[in-house]
C-alpha positions in Angstrom: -1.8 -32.7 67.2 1.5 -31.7 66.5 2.0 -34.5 64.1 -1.2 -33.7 62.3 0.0 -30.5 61.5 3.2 -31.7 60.6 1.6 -33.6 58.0 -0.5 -30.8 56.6 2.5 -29.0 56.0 4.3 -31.5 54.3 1.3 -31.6 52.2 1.3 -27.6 51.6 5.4 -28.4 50.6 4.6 -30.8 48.2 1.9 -29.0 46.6 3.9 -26.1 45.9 7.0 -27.9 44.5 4.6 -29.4 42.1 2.7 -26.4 40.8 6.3 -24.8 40.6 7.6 -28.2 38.7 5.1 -28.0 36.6 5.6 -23.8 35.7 9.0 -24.9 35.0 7.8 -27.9 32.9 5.7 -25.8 30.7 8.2 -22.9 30.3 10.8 -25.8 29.2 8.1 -26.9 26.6 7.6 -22.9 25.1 11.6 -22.8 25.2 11.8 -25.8 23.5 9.1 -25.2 20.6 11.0 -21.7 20.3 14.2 -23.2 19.9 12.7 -25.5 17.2 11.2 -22.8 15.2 14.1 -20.6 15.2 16.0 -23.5 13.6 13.6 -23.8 10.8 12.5 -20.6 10.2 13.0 -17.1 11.1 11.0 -14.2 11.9 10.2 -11.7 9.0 9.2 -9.3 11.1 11.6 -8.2 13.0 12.0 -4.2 13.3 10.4 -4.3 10.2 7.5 -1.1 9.3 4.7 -1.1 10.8 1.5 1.4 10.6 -1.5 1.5 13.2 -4.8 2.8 13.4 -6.3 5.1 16.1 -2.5 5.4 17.7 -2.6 7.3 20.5 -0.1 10.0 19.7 0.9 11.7 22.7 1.9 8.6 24.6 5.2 6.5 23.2 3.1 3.5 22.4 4.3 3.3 18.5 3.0 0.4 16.4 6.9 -0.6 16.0 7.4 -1.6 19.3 5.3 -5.1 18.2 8.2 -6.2 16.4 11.4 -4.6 18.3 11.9 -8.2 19.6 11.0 -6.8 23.0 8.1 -8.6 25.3 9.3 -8.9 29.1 7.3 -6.8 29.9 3.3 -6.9 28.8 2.0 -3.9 30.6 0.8 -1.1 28.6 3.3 1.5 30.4 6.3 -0.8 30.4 7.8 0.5 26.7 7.7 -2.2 25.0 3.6 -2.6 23.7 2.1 -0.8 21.0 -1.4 0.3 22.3 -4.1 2.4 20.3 -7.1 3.7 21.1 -10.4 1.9 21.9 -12.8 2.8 19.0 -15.2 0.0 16.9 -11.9 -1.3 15.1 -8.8 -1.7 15.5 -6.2 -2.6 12.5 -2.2 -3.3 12.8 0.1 -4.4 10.0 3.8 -5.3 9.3 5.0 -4.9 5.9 8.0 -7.6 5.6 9.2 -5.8 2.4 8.8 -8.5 0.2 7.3 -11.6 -0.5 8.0 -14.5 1.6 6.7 -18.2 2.7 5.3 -18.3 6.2 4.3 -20.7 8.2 3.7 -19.6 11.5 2.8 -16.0 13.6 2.8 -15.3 17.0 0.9 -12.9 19.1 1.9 -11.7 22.3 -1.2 -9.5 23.7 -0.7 -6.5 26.4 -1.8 -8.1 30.1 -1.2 -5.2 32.6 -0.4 -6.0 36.2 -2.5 -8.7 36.7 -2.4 -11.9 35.7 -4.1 -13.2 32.2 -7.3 -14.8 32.7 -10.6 -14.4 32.8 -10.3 -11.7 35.7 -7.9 -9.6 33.6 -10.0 -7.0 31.3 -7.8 -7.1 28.3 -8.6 -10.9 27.6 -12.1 -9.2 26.7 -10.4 -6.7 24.4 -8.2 -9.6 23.0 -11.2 -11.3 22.0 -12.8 -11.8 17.9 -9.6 -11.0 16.9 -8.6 -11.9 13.0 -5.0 -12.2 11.4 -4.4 -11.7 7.7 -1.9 -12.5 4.7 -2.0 -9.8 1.9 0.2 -8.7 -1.2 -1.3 -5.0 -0.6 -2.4 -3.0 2.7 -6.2 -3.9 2.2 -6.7 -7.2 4.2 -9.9 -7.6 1.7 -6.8 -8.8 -1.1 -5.5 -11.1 1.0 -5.9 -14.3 2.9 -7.6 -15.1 6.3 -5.1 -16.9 8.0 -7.8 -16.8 12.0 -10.7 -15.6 13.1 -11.4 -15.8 16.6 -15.0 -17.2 17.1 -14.6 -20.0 20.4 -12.5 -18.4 23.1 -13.8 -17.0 26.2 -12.1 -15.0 28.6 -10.8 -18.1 30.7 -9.5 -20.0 27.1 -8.0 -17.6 24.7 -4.2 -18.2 25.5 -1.5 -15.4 25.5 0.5 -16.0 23.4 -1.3 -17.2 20.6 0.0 -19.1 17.9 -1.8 -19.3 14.4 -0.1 -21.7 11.8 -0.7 -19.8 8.2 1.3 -21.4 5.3 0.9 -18.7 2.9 2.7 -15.9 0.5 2.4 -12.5 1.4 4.0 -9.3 2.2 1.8 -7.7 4.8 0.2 -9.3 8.1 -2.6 -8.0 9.5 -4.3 -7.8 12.8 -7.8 -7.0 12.8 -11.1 -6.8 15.3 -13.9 -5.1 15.5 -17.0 -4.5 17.9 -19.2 -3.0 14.4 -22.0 -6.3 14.2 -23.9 -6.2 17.4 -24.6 -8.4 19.4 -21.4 -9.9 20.7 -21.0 -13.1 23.6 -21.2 -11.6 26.7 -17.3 -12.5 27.7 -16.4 -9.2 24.7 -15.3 -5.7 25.4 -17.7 -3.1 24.2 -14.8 -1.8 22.0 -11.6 -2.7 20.0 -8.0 -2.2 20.4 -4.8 -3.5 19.2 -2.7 -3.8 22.1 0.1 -5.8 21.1 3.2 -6.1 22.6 5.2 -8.3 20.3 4.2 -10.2 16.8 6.8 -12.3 15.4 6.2 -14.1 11.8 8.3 -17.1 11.3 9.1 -18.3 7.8 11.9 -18.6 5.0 13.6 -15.8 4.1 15.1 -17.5 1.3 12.7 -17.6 -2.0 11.6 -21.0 -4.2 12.7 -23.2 -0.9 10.1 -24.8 1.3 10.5 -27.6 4.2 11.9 -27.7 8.3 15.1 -25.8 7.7 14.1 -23.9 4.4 16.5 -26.1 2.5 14.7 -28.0 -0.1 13.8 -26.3 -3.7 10.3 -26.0 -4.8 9.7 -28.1 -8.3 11.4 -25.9 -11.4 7.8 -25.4 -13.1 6.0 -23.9 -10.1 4.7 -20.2 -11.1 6.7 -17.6 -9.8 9.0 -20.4 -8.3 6.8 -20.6 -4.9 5.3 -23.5 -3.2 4.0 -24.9 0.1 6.1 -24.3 2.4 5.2 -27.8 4.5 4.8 -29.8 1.4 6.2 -28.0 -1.6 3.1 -28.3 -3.6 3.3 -25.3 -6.2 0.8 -22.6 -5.7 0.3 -22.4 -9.6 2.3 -23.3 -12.7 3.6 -21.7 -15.4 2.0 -22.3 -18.9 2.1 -25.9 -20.1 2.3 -27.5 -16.7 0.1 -28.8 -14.0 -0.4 -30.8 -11.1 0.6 -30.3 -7.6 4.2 -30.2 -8.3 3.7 -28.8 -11.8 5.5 -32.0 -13.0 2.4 -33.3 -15.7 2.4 -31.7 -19.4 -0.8 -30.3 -20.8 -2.3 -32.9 -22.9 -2.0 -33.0 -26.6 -4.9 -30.5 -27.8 -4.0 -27.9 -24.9 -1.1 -25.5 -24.2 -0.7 -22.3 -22.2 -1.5 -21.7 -19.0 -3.2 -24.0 -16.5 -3.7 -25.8 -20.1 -6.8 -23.6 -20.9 -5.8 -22.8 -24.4 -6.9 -25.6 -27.5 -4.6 -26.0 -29.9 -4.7 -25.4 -33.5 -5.3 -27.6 -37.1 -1.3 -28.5 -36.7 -0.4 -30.5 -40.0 -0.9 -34.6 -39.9 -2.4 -33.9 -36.3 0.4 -33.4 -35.0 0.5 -31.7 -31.3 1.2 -28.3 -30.5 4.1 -26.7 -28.5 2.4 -27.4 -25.0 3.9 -24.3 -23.8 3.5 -21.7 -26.6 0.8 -23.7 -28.9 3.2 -23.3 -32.0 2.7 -25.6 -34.4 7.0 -26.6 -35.4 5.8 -28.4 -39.1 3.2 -26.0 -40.2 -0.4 -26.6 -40.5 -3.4 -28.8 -42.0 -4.5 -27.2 -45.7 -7.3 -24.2 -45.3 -4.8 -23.2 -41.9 -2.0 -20.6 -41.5 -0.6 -18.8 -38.7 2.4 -19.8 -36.3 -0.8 -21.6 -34.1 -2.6 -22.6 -37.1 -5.7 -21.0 -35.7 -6.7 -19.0 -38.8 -9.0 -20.4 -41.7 -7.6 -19.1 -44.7 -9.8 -18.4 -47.9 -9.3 -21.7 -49.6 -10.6 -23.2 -46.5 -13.9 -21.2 -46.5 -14.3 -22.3 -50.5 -13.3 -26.3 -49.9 -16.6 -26.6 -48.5 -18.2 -26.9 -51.6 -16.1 -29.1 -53.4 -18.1 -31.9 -54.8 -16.4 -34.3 -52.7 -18.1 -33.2 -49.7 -21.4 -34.4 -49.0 -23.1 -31.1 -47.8 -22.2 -29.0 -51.1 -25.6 -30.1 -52.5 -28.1 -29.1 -49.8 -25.4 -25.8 -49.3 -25.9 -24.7 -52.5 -29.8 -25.3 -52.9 -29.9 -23.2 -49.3 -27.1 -20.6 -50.7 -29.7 -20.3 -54.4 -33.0 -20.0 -52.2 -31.5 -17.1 -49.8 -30.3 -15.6 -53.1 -33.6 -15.8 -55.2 -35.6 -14.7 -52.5 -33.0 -11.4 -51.6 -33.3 -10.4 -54.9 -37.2 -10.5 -55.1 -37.0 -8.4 -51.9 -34.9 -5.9 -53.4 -37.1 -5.5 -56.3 -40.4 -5.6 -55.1 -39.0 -2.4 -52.7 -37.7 -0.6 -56.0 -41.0 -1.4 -57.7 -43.4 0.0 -54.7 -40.8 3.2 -54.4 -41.1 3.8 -58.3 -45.1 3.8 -58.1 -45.5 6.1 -54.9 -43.0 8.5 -57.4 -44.9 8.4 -60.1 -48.5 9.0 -58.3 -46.9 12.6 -56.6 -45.9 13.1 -59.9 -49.4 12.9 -61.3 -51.0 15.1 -58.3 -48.7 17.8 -59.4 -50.2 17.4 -63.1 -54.1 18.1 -62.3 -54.2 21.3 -60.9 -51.0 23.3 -61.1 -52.5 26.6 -60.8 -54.5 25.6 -57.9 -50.9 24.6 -56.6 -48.7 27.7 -57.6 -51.7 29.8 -56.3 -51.9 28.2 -52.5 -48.1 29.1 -53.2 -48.7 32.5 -53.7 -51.4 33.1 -50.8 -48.5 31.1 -48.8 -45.8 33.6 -49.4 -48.0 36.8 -50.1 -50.7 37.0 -47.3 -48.5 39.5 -44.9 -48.3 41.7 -48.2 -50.8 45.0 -48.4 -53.1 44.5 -51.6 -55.0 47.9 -51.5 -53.0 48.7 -54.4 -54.9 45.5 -56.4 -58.7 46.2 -55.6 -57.7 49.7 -56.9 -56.6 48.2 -60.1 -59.6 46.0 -60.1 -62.3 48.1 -59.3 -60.9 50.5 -62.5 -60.9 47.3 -64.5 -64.7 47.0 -63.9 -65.7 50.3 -64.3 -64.4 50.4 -68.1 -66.0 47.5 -68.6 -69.5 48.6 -67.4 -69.1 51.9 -69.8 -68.6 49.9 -73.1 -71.3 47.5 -72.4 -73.5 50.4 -72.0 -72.1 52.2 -75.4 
């Protein structure tokens, strides 16, 4: 009996200087992928600005204390999480104060007292989350680095690391609870409870690679590039290719070789960078570009050495003939409708000047004419008589 239990607790023994072998083992691992990344690149965020929405502003649960280098301690009340308010979203940002390579961000996530798992209620919160790269504050202007659509509460890891090889100046946390329905395994709200963020890149510009010692290619635009594989992320005018290192062909120039170049003399190519023709230009062309026709140009066309002056001309005489019979079968037509008003005005001017007269005179008081009148007809009745 006695050895039986001897033997169950040599068991128990064992078992627990495993599981602790094995916490140790994975700590060792985290220390040692730290280590690694903090020899290659550093973190850009470090006590740099920071803005939160819904805060909660009478507790001292700032959004700065995600990047005071400071995450012992992941319960909300332990001074070193920045916790805001549960609402439909939640939004948190860093501005790194400039532009900068980076490769990798890590988010350490508020856990309370208990331990992280899918019994611990802020895994729930933690859940749908999203992380951004921007040039501006509006996440809509940058890039999605992670969105959060496969963990569950007994998954989704704390830390988490997201691996986001872009430019940027701001990064952005971001969840929300707006879309209805959610998997059963969310919170019925968001929150940005996060206790440390830490974005790793160069801090050194136009360098890329492990140790953010190896120059991006001279004709990348802005002098940036992958950070893992120095591929430029655009070129400057007359360039292209990954590593910018290819010159736009002959006809093109400008940038990402969009532009055609001009009637350079002999065929010659342009400038692949400006489009300049350096020995002038083909005859009928001027400008620095040769991209303007000049008048001579226009006029070669019907030179009697070109084939098309013929049928040119017979089209150019038709459209001629056939505008000036327009022009004066309108003059004709507006010369007759002038002289028929003209003749209206002839037949019965009297009949016209007297409508006139009714026109302007019938508000007048005529009693003054029948007087007239009537006198008129009486002197005439007496003589007849006489």
């Amino acid at each position: 009996m006695n050895v039986k239990r001897l033997s169950n607790l040599n068991f128990l023994n064992f078992a627990f200087d495993f599981l602790i072998v094995m916490d140790v083992t994975v700590w060792l691992l985290e220390f040692c992928i730290l280590v690694n990344i903090g020899k290659a690149y550093v973190n850009l965020a470090l006590n740099k600005p920071t803005w939160q929405k819904h805060p909660y502003l009478e507790k001292p649960w700032g959004s700065n204390l995600a990047v005071d280098g400071r995450y012992s301690n992941l319960s909300q009340h332990g001074g070193q999480c920045a916790i805001s308010l549960n609402r439909e979203t939640a939004e948190w940002r860093v501005d790194l104060g400039d532009k900068y390579s980076i490769y990798h961000i890590r988010l350490h996530y508020a856990q309370g007292m208990n331990p992280w798992g899918i019994n611990n209620i802020l895994t729930a919160v933690f859940l749908g989350f999203s992380v951004y790269i921007s040039n501006t504050t509006d996440k809509e202007n940058g890039v999605l680095c992670f969105r959060d659509t496969t963990y569950t509460k007994s998954t989704i890891p704390n830390p988490v690391n997201v691996t986001c090889p872009y430019h940027g100046r701001y990064v952005i946390y971001f969840n929300n609870r707006t879309h209805h329905p959610y998997p059963t395994d969310y919170s019925l709200h968001a929150a940005s409870d996060l206790c440390e963020v830490q974005v790793y890149g160069c801090r050194a510009k136009g360098v890329y690679g492990e140790k953010c010692s190896v120059k991006c290619p001279q004709n990348c635009q802005e002098g940036n590039c992958d950070i893992v594989n120095g591929f430029c992320l655009g070129c400057v005018p007359g360039f292209r290719g990954h590593r910018c290192e290819i010159e736009c062909p002959d006809d093109r120039y400008g940038l990402q070789c969009s532009e055609k170049c001009g009637a350079c003399k002999k065929g010659e190519r342009c400038d692949h960078v400006t489009g300049v023709c350096s020995n002038g230009c083909d005859d009928g062309r001027k400008g620095t570009k040769c991209d303007i026709v000049s008048a001579r140009d226009i006029f070669s066309i019907f030179s009697l050495d070109n084939p098309l002056t013929i049928p040119l001309l017979t089209i150019f005489g038709i459209c001629s003939f056939s505008l000036a019979l327009v022009v004066c079968l309108c003059f004709k037509k507006k010369r007759r409708t002038r002289n028929n008003d003209n003749g209206i005005m002839a037949v019965n001017p009297s009949a016209i000047q007297d409508n006139e007269g009714r026109t302007d005179h019938k508000s007048e008081n005529h009693s003054e004419d029948y007087t007239e009148l009537e006198a008129v007809y009486q002197n005439d009745d007496y003589e007849s008589l006489n």
